[in-house]
N, C-alpha and C positions, 0 to 999 in steps of 0.2 A: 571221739564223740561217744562212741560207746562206753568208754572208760565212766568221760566225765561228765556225759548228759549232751545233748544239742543245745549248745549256746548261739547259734547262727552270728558266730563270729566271721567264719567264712560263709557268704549265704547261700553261692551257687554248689560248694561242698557240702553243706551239712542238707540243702534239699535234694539233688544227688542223692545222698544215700538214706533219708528217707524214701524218697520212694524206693532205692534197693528193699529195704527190710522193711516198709509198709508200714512207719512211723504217723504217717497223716490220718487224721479225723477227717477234718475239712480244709482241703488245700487253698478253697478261695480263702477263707480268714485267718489262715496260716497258722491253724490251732492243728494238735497232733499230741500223741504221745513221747514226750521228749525225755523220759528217765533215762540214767547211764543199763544199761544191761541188768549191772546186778540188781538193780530197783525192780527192773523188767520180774526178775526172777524172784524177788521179793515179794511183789506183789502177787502173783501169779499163787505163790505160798499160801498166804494171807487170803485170798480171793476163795481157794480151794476148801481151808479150813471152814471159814464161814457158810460156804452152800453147803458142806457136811453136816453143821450144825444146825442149818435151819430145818424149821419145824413149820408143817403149814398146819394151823389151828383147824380144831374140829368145832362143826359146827352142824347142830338140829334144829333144823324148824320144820313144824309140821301144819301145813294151810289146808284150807278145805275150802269151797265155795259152792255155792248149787249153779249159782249165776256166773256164766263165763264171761262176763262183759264187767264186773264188780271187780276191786283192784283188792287183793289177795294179802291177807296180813295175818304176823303171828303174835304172840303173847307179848303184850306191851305196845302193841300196833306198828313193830317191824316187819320193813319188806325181806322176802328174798334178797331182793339185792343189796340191803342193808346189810344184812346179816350175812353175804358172800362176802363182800369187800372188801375184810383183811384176807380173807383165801384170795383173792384174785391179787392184792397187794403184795402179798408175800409169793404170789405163781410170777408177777412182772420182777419181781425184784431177782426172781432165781433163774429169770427168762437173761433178763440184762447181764446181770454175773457172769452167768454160763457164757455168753455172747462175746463179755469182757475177756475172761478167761481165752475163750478162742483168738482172740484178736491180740492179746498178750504172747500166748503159745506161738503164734503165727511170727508175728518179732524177733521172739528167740530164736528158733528154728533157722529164717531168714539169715540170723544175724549167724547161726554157728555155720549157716551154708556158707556165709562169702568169708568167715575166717577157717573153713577146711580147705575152700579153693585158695584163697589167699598160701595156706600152708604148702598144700598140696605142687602149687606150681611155683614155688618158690624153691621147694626142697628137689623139683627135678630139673632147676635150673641151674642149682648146684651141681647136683651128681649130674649132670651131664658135662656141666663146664668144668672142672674137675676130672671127668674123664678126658675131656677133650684134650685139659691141661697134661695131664699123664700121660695120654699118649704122645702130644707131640716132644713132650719133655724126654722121653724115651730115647725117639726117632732124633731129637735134638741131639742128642749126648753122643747118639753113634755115628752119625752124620758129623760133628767138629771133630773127635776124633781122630775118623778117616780122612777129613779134607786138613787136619793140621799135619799130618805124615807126608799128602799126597799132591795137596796145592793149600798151600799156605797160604800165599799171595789171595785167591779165590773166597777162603775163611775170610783174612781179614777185614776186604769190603763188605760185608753184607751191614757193620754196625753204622758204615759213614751213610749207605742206602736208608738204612732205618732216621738216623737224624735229620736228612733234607725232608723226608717225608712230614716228620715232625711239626714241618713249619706251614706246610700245607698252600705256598708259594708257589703258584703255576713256575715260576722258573725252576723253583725246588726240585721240583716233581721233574719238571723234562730231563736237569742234571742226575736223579735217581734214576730214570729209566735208561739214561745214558752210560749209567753205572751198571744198573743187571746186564745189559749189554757187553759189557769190558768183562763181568764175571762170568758169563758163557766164553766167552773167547780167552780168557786168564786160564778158567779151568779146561777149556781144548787144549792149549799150548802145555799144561802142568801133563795131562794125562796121553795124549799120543799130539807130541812134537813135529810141525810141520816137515814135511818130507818134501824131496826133489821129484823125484820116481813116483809118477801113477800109483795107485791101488786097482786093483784086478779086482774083479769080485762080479759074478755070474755072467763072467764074458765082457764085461765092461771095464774100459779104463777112468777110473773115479782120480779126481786130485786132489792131491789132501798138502796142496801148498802152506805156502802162511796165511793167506785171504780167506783160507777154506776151513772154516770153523764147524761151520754145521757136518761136513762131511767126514771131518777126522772124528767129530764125537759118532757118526754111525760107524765109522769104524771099529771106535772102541766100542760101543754098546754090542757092536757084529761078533765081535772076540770073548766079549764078556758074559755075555745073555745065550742061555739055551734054547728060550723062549720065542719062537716065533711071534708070537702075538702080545707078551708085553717088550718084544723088541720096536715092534711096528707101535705100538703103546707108545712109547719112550720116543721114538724119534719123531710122530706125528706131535706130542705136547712138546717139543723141542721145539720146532720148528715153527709153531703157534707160536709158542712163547717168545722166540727170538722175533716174529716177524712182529708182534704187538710193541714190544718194549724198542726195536728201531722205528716205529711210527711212533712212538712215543715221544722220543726224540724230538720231534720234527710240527706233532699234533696234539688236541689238546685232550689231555687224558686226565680224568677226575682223579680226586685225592683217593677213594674208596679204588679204584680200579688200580690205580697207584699203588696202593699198597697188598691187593691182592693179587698185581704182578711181580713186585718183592717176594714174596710168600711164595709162590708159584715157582720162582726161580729159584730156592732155598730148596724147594720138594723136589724139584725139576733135577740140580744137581746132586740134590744128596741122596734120592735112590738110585743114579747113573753112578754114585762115588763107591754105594755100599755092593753093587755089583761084586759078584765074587771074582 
């Protein structure tokens, strides 16, 4: 509309953004200044030059009366106010302009303000998402990798998780959560192999049978991690994540949560995978 003037094709948009940039005269009878921009600016031009150029006439008259109650006249039996009236014609006329001008000015303004925001939050929805892209694209690259060396099987399902999602089919979605499920338990079995024999560890006999999925991944995260604290990190969102994606299963879980426990579970094992 800026481009091509307010045609109030669309009518709840084009008065919208009059009042954004303060297009209306009079809203009751739906009168306004409707030029595209550059008219705006055109005008604005045109308006300026003229009050430069005008010129408010000079004017002499010289009255006298003795009697203050007797109506006052000059040469040729003009009044004062005869003789002001192109001065005061030409002072409304520079009064109006000036006013126009302001009220043009005000449009433009308006209008550069919502095309810098317009710019403004567009260009850092880019570079944010773009960074965002980078970075996981990164993390993505080192993450297959490692999990094509280490659990192949594990890689493989994440694209069949991605397609049920797709469909966005409450059964979809339970067989996808049924799926991150099988890749937590794919990648325990790929990286520390169910064992016969207990695990020991701070006095405690832990079992890290075949059933025991959560327990073999803190094993290996226990072997792997220096870190106390993104150990407890790492096993507390393990342990979230697997109890969420088994109620999944079972309960009924939105497309949106759906797919941010995919995602979850892809972060989940691919920082457990890049473990040194």
């Amino acid at each position: 509309m800026e481009l091509g003037g307010y045609t109030f094709a669309e009518p709840k948009k084009a008065a919208k953004f009059a009042d954004v940039v303060g297009r209306w005269t009079d809203r009751a009878r739906n009168l306004g200044r409707w030029w595209p921009l550059a008219e705006v600016e055109a005008r604005i031009a045109a308006l300026q030059v003229e009050l430069k150029q005008c010129r408010v006439p000079d004017v002499q008259l010289n009255l006298s009366s003795a009697n203050p109650h007797e109506m006052v006249t000059g040469w040729g039996g003009s009044t004062a106010q005869q003789v002001s009236a192109p001065v005061n014609k030409v002072l409304n006329w520079m009064e109006t302009t000036t006013a126009e001008i302001h009220a043009l000015s005000g449009i433009r303004s308006r209008v550069m303000n919502q095309l810098h925001s317009f710019v403004t939050n567009t260009y850092y929805e880019l570079a944010f998402s773009m960074a965002a892209e980078l970075i996981f694209g990164e993390f993505q690259l080192t993450v297959d990798q490692r999990l094509s060396t280490m659990a192949t099987a594990t890689l493989a399902r994440f694209p069949a998780v991605s397609e049920r999602l797709a469909t966005g089919d409450p059964e979809a979605i339970s067989h996808a959560m049924g799926s991150c499920r099988r890749i937590v338990d794919g990648f325990a079995d790929a990286v520390y192999p169910p064992r016969e024999e207990p695990l020991v560890a701070n006095g405690k006999e832990i079992q890290v049978g075949p059933s025991q999925h959560l327990n073999r991944l803190d094993a290996y995260i226990r072997d792997h991690c220096s870190s106390t604290s993104r150990r407890d990190r790492l096993r507390r969102a393990l342990r979230d994540l697997y109890a969420r994606v088994s109620t999944g299963v079972h309960a009924d879980v939105t497309a949106d949560e759906a797919r941010a426990l995919h995602l979850q579970t892809y972060l989940t094992i691919g920082e457990i995978a890049l473990l040194p």
